[in-house]
Biotite code that builds the C-alpha atoms (Angstrom):
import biotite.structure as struc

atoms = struc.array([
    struc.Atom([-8.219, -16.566, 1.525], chain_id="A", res_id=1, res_name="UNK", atom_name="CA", element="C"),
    struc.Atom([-5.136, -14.667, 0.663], chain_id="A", res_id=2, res_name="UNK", atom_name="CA", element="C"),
    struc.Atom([-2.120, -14.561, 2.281], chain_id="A", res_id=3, res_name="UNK", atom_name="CA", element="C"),
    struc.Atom([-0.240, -11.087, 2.710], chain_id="A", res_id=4, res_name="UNK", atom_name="CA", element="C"),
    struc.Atom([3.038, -10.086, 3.258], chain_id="A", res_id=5, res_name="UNK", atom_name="CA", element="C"),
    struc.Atom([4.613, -6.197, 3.241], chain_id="A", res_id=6, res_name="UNK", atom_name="CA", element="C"),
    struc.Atom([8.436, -5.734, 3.050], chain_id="A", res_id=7, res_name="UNK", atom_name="CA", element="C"),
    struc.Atom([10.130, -2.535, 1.876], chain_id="A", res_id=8, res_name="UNK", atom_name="CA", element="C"),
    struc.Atom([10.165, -0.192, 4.980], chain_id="A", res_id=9, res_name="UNK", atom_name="CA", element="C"),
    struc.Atom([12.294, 1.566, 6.844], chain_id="A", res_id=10, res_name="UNK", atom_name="CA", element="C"),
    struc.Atom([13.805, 4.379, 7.916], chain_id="A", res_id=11, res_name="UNK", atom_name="CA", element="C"),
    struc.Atom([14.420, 7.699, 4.985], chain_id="A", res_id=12, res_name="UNK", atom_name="CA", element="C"),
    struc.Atom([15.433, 11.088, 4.829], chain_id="A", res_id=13, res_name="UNK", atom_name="CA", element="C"),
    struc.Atom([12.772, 13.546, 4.405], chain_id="A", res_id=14, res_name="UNK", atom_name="CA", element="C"),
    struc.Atom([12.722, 14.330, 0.246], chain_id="A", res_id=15, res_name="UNK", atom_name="CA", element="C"),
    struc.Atom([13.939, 10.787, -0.137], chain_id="A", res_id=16, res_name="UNK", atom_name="CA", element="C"),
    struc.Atom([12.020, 7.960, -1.806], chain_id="A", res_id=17, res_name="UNK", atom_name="CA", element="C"),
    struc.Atom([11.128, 4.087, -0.639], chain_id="A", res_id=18, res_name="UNK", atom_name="CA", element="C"),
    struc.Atom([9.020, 1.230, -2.100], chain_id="A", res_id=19, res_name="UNK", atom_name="CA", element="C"),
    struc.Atom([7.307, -0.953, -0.646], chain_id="A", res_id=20, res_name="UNK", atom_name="CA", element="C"),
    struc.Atom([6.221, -4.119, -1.981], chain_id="A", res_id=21, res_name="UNK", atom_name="CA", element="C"),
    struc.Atom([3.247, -6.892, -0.801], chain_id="A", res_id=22, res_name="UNK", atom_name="CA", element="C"),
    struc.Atom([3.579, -10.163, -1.796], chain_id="A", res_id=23, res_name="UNK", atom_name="CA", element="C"),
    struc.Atom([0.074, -12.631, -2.136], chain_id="A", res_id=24, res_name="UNK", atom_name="CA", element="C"),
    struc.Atom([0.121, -16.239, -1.457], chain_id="A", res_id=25, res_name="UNK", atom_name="CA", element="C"),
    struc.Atom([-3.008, -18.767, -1.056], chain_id="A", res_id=26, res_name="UNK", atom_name="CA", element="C"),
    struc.Atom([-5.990, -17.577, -3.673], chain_id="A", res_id=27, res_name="UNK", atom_name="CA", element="C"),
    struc.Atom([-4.626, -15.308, -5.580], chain_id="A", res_id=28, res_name="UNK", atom_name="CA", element="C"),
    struc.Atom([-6.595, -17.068, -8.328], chain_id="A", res_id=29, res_name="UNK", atom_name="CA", element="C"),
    struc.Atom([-9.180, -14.519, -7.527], chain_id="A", res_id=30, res_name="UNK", atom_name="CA", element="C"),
    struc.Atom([-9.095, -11.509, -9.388], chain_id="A", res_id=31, res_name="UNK", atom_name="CA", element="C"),
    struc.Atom([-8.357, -8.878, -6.144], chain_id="A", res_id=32, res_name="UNK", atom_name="CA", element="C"),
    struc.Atom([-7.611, -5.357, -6.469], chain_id="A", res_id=33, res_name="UNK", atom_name="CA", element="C"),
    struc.Atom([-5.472, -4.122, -4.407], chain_id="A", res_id=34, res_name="UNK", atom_name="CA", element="C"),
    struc.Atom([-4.851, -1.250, -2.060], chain_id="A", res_id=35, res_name="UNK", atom_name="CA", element="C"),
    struc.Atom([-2.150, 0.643, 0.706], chain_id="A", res_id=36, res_name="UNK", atom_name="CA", element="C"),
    struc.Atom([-3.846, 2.031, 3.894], chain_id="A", res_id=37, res_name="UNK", atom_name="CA", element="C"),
    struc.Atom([-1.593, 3.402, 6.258], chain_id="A", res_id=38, res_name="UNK", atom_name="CA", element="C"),
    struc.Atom([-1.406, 3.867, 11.013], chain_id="A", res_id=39, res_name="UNK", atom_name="CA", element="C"),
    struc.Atom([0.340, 7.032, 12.424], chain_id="A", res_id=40, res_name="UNK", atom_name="CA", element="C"),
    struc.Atom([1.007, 6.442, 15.817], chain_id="A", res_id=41, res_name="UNK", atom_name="CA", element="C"),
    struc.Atom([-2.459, 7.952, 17.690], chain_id="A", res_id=42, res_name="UNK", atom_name="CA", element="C"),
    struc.Atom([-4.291, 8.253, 14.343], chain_id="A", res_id=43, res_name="UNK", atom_name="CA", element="C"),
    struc.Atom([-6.725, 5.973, 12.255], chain_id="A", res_id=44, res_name="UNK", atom_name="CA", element="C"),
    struc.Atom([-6.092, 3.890, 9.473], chain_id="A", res_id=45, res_name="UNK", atom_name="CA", element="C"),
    struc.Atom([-6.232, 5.773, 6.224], chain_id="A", res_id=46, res_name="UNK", atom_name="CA", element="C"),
    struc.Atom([-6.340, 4.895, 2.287], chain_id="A", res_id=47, res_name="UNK", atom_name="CA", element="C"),
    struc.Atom([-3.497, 5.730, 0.430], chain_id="A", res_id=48, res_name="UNK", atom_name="CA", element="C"),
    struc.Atom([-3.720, 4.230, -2.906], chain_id="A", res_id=49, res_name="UNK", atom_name="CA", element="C"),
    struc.Atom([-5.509, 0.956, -4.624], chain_id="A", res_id=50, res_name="UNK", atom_name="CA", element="C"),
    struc.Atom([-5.282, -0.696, -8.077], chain_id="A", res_id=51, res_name="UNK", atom_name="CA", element="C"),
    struc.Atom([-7.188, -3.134, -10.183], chain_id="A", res_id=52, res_name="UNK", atom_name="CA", element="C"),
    struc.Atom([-6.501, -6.482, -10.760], chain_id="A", res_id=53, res_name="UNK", atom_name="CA", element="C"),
    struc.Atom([-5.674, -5.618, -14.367], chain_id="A", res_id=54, res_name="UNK", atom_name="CA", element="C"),
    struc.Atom([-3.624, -2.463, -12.914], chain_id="A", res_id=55, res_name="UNK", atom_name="CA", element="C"),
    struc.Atom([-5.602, -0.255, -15.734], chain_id="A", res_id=56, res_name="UNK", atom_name="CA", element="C"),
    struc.Atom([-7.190, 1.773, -12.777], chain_id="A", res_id=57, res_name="UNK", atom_name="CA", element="C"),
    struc.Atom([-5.491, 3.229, -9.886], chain_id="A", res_id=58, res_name="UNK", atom_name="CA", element="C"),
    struc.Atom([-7.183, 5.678, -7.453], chain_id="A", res_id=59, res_name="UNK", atom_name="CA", element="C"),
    struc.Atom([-5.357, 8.106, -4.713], chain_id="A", res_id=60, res_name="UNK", atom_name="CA", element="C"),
    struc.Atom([-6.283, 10.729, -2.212], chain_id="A", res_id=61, res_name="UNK", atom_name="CA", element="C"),
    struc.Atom([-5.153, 13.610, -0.292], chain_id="A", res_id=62, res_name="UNK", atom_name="CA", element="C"),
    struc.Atom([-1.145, 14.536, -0.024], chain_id="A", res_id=63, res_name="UNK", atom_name="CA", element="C"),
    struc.Atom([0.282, 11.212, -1.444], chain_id="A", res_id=64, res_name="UNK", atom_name="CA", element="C"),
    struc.Atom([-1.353, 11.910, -4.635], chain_id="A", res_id=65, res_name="UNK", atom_name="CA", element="C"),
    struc.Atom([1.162, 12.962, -6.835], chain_id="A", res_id=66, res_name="UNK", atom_name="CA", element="C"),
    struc.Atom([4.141, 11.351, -4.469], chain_id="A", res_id=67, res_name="UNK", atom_name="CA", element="C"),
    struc.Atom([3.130, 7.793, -4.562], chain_id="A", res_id=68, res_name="UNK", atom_name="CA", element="C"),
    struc.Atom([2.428, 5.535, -7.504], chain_id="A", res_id=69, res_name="UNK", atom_name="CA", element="C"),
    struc.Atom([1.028, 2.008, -6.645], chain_id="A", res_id=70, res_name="UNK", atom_name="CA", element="C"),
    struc.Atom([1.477, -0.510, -9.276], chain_id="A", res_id=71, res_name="UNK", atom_name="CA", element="C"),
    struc.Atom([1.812, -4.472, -9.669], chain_id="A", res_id=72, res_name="UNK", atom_name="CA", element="C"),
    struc.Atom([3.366, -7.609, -11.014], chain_id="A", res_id=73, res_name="UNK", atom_name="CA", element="C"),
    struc.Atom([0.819, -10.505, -11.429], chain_id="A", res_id=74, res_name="UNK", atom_name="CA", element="C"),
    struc.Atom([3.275, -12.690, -13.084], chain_id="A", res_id=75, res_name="UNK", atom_name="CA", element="C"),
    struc.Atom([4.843, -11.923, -9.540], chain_id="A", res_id=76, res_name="UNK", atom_name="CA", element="C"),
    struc.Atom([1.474, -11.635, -7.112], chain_id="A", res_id=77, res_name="UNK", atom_name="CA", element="C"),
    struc.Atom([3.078, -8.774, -6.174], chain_id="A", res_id=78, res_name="UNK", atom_name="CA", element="C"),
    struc.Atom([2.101, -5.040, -5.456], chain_id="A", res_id=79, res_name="UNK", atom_name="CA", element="C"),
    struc.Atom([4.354, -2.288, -4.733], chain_id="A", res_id=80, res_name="UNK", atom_name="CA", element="C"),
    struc.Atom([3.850, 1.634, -3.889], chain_id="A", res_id=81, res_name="UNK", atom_name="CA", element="C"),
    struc.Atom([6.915, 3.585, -4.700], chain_id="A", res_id=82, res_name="UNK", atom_name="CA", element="C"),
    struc.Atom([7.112, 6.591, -2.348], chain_id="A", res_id=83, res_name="UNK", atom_name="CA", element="C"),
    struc.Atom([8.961, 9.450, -3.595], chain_id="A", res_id=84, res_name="UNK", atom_name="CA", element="C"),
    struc.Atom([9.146, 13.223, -1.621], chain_id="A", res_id=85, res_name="UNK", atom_name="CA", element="C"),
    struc.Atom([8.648, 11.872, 1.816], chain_id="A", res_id=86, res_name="UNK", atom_name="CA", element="C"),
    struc.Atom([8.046, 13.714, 4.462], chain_id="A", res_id=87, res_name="UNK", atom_name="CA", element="C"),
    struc.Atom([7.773, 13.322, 8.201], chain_id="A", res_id=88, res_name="UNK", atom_name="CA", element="C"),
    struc.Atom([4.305, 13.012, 8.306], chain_id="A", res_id=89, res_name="UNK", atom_name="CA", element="C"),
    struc.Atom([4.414, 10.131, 6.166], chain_id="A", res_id=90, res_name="UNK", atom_name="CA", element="C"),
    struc.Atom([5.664, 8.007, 9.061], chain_id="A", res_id=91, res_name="UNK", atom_name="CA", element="C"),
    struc.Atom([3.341, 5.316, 9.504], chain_id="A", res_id=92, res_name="UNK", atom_name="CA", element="C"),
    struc.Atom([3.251, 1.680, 9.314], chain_id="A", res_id=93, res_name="UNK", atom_name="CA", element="C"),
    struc.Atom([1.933, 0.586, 6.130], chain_id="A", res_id=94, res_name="UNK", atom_name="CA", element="C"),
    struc.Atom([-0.225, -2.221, 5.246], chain_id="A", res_id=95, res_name="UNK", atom_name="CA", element="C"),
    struc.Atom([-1.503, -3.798, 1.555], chain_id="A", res_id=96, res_name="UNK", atom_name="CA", element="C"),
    struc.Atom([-5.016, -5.218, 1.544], chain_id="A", res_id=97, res_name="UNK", atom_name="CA", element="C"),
    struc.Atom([-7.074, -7.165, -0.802], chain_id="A", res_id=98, res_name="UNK", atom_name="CA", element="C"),
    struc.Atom([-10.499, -6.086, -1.821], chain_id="A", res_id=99, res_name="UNK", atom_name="CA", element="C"),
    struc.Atom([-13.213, -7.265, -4.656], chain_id="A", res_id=100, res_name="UNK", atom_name="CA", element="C"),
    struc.Atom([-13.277, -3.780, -6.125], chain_id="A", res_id=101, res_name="UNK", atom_name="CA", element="C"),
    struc.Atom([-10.990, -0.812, -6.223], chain_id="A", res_id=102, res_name="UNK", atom_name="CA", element="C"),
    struc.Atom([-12.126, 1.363, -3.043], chain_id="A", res_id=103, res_name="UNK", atom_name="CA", element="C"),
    struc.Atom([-10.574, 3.575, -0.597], chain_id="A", res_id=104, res_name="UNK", atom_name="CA", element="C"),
    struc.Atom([-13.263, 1.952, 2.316], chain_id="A", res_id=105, res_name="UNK", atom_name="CA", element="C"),
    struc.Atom([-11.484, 0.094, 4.670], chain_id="A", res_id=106, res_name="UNK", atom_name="CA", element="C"),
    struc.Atom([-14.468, -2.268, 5.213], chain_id="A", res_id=107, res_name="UNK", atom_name="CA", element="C"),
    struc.Atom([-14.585, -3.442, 1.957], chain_id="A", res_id=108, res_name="UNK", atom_name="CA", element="C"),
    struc.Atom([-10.716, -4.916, 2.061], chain_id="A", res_id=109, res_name="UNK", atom_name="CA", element="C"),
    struc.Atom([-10.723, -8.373, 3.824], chain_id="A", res_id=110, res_name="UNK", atom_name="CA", element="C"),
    struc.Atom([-7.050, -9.869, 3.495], chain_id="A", res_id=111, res_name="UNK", atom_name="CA", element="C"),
    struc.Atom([-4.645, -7.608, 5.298], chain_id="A", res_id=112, res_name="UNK", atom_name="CA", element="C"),
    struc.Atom([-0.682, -7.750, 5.471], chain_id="A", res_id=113, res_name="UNK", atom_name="CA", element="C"),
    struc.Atom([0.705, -7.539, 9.255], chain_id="A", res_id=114, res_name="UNK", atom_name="CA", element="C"),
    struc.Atom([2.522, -3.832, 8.491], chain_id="A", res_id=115, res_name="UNK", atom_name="CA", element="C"),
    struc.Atom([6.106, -2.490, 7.463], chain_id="A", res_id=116, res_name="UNK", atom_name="CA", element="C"),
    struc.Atom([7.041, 0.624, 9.444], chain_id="A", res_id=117, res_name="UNK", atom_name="CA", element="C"),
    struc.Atom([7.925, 3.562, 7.595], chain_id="A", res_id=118, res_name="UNK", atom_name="CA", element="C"),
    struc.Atom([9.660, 6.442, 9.366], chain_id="A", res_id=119, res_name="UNK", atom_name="CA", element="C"),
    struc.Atom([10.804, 9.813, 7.236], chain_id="A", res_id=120, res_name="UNK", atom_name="CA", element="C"),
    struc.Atom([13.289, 12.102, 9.391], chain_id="A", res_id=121, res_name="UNK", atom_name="CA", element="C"),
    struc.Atom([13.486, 15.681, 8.577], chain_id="A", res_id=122, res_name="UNK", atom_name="CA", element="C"),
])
């Protein structure tokens, strides 16, 4: 099993950028891609942004496309999402999560991070 860890949040100005990185620990022998999901306060969990193991392939949806570039550091088992243009609706705690495959379906992700809180002010 892999080991998680999120770090990078805070609090930012609305138009104003963060990144947030996820460190692995335990097997990160196996080749895991990698992904951000993100919790509003009274709202689901949603996908953000994943990437391969190899970081060739990255995949994003809806408004952070654009705004947010995941990459990573294997040297470093590291993954980070660099958020740029926030806005208040970005508020959210964010978590990484490790998955066999590149997907945006929560199910499929089975090592999760415990969260960094995020919080854009207009």
């Amino acid at each position: 099993q892999v080991q998680l860890v999120e770090s990078g949040g805070g609090l930012a100005q609305a138009g104003g950028s963060l990144r947030l990185s996820c460190a692995a620990s335990g097997r990160t022998s196996r080749n895991y891609a990698m992904g951000w999901f993100r919790q509003a306060p009274g709202k689901e969990r949603e996908f953000v942004a994943a990437i391969t193991w190899s970081g060739g392939n990255t995949y994003y949806v809806g408004s952070m496309k654009g705004r947010f570039t995941i990459s990573r550091d294997n040297a470093k088992n590291t993954v980070y999402l660099q958020m740029n243009s926030l806005k208040p609706e970005d508020t959210a705690v964010y978590y990484c999560a490790a998955s066999p495959r590149l997907t945006a379906l929560i199910g499929e992700y089975d090592a999760w991070g415990q969260g960094t809180h995020v919080t854009v002010s207009s």
